[in-house]
N, C-alpha and C positions, 0 to 999 in steps of 0.2 A: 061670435066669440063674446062672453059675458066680463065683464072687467068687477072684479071684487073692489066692494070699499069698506078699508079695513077700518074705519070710524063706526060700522055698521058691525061688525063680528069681534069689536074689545067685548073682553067681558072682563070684570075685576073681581076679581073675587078672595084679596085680602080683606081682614077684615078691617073694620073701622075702630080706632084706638082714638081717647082723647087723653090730653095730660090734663093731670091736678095741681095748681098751685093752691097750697096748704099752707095756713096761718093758724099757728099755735099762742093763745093769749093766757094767763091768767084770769081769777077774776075779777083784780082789780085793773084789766087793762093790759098789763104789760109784756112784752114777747117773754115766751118760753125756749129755751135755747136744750137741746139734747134730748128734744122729744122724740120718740120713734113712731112715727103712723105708718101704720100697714094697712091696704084694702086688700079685703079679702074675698075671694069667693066659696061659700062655707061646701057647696056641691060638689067642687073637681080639686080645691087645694091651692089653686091657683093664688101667688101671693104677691104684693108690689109694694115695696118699701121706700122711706125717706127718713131722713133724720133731719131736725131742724139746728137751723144755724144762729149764728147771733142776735139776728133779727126776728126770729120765732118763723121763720116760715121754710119751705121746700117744694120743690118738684118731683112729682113723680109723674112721668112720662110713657105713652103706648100703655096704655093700659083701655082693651076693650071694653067697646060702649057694650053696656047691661048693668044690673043692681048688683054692688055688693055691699059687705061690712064693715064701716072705718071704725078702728080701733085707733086711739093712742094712749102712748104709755111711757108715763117719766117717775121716777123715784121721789116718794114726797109729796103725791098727788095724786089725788082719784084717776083710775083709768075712765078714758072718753070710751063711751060704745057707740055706734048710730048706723044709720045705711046711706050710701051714697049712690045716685046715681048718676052713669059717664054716658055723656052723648060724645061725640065725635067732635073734637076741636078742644075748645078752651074748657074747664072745668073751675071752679073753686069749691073751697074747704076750708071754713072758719070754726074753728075751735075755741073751746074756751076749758080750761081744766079749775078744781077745783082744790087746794090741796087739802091733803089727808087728815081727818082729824082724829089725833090721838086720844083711845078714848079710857087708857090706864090713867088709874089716878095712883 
């Protein structure tokens, strides 16, 4: 008789997700509060969002290791564009926006 070990026949095959904690600054320094950052994946659609809080920052959580698009975007400032890329575990995302310069005279 063969006795199975079932340490030997796991297989996982979720995949691997890491979260982003995002910090949304100004540029002179200071938190941006009602910022929307979305990572995106431009290939399948796939989208993950956060909006930031008083403190300029947020979480966005499970979000699968590979490259995508961070965008963010608040009213009154340049939208951010860049690529991020998520490994599996902790992530950050330091931002800095510029605002808008009016350019009616």
């Amino acid at each position: 008789m063969t006795e199975e070990n079932p340490e030997n026949n796991q297989t996982n095959n979720a995949p691997q997700t890491g979260n982003v904690s995002v910090s949304v600054k100004d540029s002179d320094g200071n938190p941006l509060q009602g910022v929307d950052v979305i990572i995106g994946d431009g290939n399948t659609g796939d989208e993950y969002e956060g909006t930031t809080g008083s403190a300029g920052g947020c979480n966005i959580n499970n979000v699968p290791v590979g490259t995508y698009e961070l965008l963010a975007i608040k009213e009154g400032y340049d939208q951010y564009y860049g690529n991020i890329t998520i490994v599996a575990g902790a992530n950050t995302a330091n931002i800095i926006m510029a605002e808008e310069v009016d350019d009616d005279f």
